[in-house]
N, C-alpha and C positions, 0 to 999 in steps of 0.2 A: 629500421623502426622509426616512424615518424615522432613530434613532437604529441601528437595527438596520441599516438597510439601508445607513447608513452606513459603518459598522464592516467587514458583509459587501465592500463595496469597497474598503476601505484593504484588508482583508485580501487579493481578488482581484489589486489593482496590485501588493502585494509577490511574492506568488506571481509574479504574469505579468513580471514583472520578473528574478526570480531563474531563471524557466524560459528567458529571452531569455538568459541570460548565459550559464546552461550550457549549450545550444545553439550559442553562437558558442564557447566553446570548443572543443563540439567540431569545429565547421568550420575553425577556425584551425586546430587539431590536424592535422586529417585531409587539408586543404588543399579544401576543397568547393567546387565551383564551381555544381555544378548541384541543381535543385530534388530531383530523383529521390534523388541521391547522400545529400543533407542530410535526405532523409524516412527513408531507409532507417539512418542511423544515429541518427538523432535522435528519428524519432519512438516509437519505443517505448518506448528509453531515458525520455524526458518522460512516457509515460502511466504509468509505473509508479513514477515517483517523486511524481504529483500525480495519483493515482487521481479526487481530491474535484474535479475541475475539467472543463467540459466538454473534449470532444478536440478540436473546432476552436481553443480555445486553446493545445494545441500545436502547431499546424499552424500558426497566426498568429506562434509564438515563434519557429519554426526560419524560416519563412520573411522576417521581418525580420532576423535573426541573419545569413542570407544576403545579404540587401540588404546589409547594412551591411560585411560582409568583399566583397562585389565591387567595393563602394566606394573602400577598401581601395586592392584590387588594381588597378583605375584608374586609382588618384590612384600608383601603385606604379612602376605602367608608364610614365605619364609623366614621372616622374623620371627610371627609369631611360633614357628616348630625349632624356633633356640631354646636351648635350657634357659633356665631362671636365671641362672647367674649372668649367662653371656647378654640374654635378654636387659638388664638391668645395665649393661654397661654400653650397647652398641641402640643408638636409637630409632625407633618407627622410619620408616619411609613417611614424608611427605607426599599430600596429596598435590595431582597435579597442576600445574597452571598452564595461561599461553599467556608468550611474551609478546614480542615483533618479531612477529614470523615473517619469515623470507619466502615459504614455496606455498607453491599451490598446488592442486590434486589436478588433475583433467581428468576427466572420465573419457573414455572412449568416443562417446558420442558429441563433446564438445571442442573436439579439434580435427585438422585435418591436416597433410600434408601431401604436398604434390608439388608439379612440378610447372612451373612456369617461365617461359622465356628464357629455356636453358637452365634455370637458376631456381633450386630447392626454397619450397616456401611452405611457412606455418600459417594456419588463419584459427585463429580460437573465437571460438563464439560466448563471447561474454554474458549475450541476453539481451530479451527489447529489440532484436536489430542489429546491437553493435557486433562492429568483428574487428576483432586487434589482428593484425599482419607480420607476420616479420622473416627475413631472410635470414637462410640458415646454412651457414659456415660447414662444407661438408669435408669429412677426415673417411679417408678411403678406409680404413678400420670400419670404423661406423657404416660407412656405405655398405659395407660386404655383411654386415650383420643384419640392416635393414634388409638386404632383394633374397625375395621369396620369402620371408616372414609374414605376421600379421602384427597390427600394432594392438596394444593392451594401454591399460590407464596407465600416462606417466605422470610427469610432474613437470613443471616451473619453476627453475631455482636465481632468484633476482639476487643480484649479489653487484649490491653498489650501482655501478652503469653499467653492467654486464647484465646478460640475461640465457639464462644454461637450462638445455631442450632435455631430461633427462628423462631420454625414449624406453619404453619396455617394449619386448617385441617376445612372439611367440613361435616357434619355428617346429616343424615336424619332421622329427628325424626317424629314421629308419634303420634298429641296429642289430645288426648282425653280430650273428656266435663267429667268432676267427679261432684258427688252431693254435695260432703264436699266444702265447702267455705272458705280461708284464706281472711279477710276483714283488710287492709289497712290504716292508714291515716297518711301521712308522715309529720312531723312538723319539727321545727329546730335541735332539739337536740333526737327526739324521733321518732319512729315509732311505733304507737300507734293499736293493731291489737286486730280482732276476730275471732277467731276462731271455725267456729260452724260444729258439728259434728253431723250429721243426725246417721248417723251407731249406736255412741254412745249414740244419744238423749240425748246431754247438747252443752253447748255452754261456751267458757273461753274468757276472757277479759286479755291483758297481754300487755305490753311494750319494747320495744327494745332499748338501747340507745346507740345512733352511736357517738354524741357529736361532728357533723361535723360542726356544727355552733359554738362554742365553739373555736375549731382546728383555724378558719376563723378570727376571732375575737382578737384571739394572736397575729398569725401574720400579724395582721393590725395595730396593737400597735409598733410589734418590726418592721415592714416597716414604722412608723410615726419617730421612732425614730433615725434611720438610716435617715432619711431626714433632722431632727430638726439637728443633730449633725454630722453627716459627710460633709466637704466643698468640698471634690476634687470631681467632679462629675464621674471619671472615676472609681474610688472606689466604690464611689455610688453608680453608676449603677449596679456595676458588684454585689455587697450586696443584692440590688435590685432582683436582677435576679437569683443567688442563693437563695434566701430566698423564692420567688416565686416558683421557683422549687418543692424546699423542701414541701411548703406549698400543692399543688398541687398536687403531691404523696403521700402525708399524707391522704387529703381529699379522693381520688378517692380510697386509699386503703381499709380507713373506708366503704367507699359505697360499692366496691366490696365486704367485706368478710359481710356485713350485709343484700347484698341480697343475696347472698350463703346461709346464716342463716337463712332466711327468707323459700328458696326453700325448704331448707331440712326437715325444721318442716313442709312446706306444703304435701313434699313426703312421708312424716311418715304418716301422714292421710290422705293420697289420695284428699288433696285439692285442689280446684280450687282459684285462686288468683279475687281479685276484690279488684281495687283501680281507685283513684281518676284520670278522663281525663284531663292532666295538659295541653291541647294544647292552652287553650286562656288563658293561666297563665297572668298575668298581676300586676306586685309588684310594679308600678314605682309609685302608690298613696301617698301621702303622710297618715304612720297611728301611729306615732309615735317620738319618739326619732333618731337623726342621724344615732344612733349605731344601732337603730331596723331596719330604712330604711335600711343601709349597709350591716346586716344581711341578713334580707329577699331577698333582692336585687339580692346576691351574693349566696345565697347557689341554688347547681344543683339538682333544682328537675326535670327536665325534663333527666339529665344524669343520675339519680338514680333510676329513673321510666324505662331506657331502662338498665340497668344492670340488675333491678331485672325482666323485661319480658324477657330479654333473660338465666337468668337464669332459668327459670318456663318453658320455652319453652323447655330449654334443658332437661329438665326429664318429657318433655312431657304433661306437666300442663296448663291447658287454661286460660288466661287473657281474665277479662272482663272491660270495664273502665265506669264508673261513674259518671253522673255528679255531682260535688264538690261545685257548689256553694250556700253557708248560711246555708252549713251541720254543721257548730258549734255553729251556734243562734238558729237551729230550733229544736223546741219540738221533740223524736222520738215517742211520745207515741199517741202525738194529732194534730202534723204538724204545731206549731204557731210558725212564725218565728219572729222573734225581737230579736233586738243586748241587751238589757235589761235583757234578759234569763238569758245570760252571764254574771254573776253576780262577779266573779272575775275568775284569770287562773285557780284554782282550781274547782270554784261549777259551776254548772249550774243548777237554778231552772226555771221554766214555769213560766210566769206572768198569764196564762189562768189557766192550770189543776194541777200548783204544783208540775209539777213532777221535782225531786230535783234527781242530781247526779252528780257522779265526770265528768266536765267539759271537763279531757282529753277524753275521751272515746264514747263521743256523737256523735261525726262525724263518727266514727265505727257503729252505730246503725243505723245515717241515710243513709249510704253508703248499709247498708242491706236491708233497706225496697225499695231503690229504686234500687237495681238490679231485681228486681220482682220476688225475692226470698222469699220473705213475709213478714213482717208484726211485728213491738212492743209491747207489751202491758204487762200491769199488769195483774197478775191470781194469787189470793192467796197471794195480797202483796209480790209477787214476780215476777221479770221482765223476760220475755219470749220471744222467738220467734215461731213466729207462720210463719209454712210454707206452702205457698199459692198451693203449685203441690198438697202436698199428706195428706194437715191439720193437718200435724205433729205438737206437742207443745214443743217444745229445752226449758229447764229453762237456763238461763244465771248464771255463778258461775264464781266467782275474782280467779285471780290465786291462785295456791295455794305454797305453801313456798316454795318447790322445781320448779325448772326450768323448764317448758313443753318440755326444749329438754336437752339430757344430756350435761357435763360439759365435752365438746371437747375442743381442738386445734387448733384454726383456721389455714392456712397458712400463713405467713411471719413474719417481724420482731416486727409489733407492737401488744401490746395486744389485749387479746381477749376481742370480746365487749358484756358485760355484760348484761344478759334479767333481769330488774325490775320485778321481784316476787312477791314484796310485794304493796298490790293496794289497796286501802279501801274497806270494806264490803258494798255491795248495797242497801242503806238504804230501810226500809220497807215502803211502798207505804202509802201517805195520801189519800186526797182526789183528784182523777187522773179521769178523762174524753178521754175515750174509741173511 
């Protein structure tokens, strides 16, 4: 990037910055809800005050200005549906502002990327004529994710003397139904999975742990404690809200690289995914301790269940969903449900047929017999599945001391998250009712 082209951008982010502003005024003003409403007021208003600038960048201005008052309005309405009392103590969302913003939008139609003399190049079209240029640092990751896609509106993220290309891209995939099945059950600390393998004729029982509920729990301690012991509230807040951040990226990083984890060991066996349908999720029961309520409460199953389908989608793998509910009280071998089963977080025995086993991994089994893939049972003192298509019999076998996927890398800066190996032996069958 030249000295010109440089300049030509700080100059671009102020504009696109000062045009986002005055655009959420007038949404604020005029009370905007919808896209139509905020083009029809907005956008003329912005081409005649920044003639020199393409007009997809008014369309980019008003329609973040938008985003950001529904936001708003969101976080508005859930206040207002607090009781009185809590209402009186916790207060309004403020409305929004724009500071010094750092990114810019691109529309589609105002960049391009190609390739020139060997060497990846961006040209943005500013407007008037002008075209800002710059060479773009390519990371074989990214490279494989750009060919054969299509590109979508990304963004500009200026940061200091750096300048970060942050590409959307749109790719058609093609996904097929597989025999193999990757079975599911997501809990606080763990993703508790099976994996059964027709091809092979066995079936493994294994663990994942992401420790996202853990992650949560910290910083709910060091945000208690930043309240108890800081008086300036403007520090405060500001502690608050870094530490929120942090907490936040922490979490969602965990979830990203663990459904990644999740996809790969399903793509190594051509599995198909099946987990639980978290749509009528409902944690606000009272079933525990404050710290379990606030747990449960808080951790994103429903944001971990769409990372890991859209990662399954991307390599073309079909998601099936579940229904989930009293798959951890209920027998899988004789279907008797009762919370009694559940004899502690460890065991789970049958009050009818006896059937005794490790507690975590129950809900994997009933999660199987009801995708109407077939069927539990004891043969031989040993625990089975029986497949209803083709009367196949999969024995079930605990993992085994090595890792069911190798000892990769994951991407970014915090640790790799660790598969539990080691899982108790499946005790040999008493007296079990078929």
């Amino acid at each position: 990037m030249t000295r010109g082209d440089e300049r030509q951008l700080r100059a671009l982010l102020d504009d696109y910055t000062l045009m986002v502003r005055e655009a959420l005024g007038i949404i604020v003003t005029n009370d905007v809800r919808s896209r139509r409403r905020a083009h029809e007021l907005c956008y003329r208003r912005l081409r005649e005050r920044y003639p020199h600038l393409h007009n997809k960048f008014a369309q980019e201005a008003y329609k973040r200005a938008l985003a950001m008052y529904r936001s708003y309005r969101k976080l508005l309405n859930k206040w207002r549906r607090l009781p009185a009392k809590e209402r009186r103590r916790v207060s309004p969302p403020s409305l929004p502002t724009v500071g010094e913003s750092r990114v810019v939008e691109l529309h589609i139609d105002t960049y391009r990327l190609d390739r020139k003399h060997g060497f990846l190049a961006l040209t943005v079209s500013r407007g008037g004529g002008v075209y800002l240029r710059f060479l773009v640092l390519e990371y074989e990751y990214a490279m494989r994710e750009i060919e054969g896609a299509k590109l979508c509106n990304s963004k500009l993220l200026v940061d200091g003397e750096e300048v970060f290309l942050l590409l959307t891209v749109r790719r058609s995939v093609e996904v097929r139904e597989h025999r193999n099945k990757l079975i599911i059950d997501v809990n606080e600390d763990t993703i508790d999975c099976l994996l059964v393998d027709y091809d092979g004729g066995r079936a493994v029982l294994f663990s994942i742990k992401h420790n996202a509920g853990r992650v949560r729990a910290n910083y709910r301690r060091i945000r208690k404690g930043i309240q108890e012991k800081v008086k300036s509230p403007r520090v405060r807040d500001k502690l608050l809200a870094k530490y929120g951040r942090r907490e936040r990226m922490r979490v969602e990083d965990r979830l990203k690289k663990v459904a990644a984890l999740l996809a790969d060991i399903a793509r190594r066996h051509s599995a198909d995914l099946v987990r639980e349908d978290l749509r009528d999720l409902n944690l606000n029961g009272k079933r525990g301790s404050r710290q379990l309520n606030y747990r449960l409460a808080t951790f994103p199953y429903r944001k971990l269940a769409l990372y890991i389908d859209y990662k399954f989608w991307e390599r073309g793998l079909e998601v099936h969903e579940v229904d989930a509910r009293r798959t951890s009280i209920t027998c899988p071998v004789c279907n008797y449900a009762d919370k009694r089963n559940r004899v502690n977080r460890e065991m789970f025995r049958c009050k009818r047929c006896g059937f005794t086993f490790n507690a975590q991994y129950v809900a994997c089994l009933n999660l199987f017999s009801r995708s109407n893939d077939g069927m539990v049972a004891i043969r031989g003192g040993r625990l089975v599945l029986i497949s209803r298509k083709a009367a196949q019999v999969v024995a079930v076998d605990v993992a085994p001391h090595d890792a069911p996927t190798p000892d990769e890398v994951l991407r970014g800066k915090p640790a790799r998250i660790p598969i539990v190996s080691k899982i108790p032996q499946i005790p040999r069958a008493g007296n079990h009712t078929l």
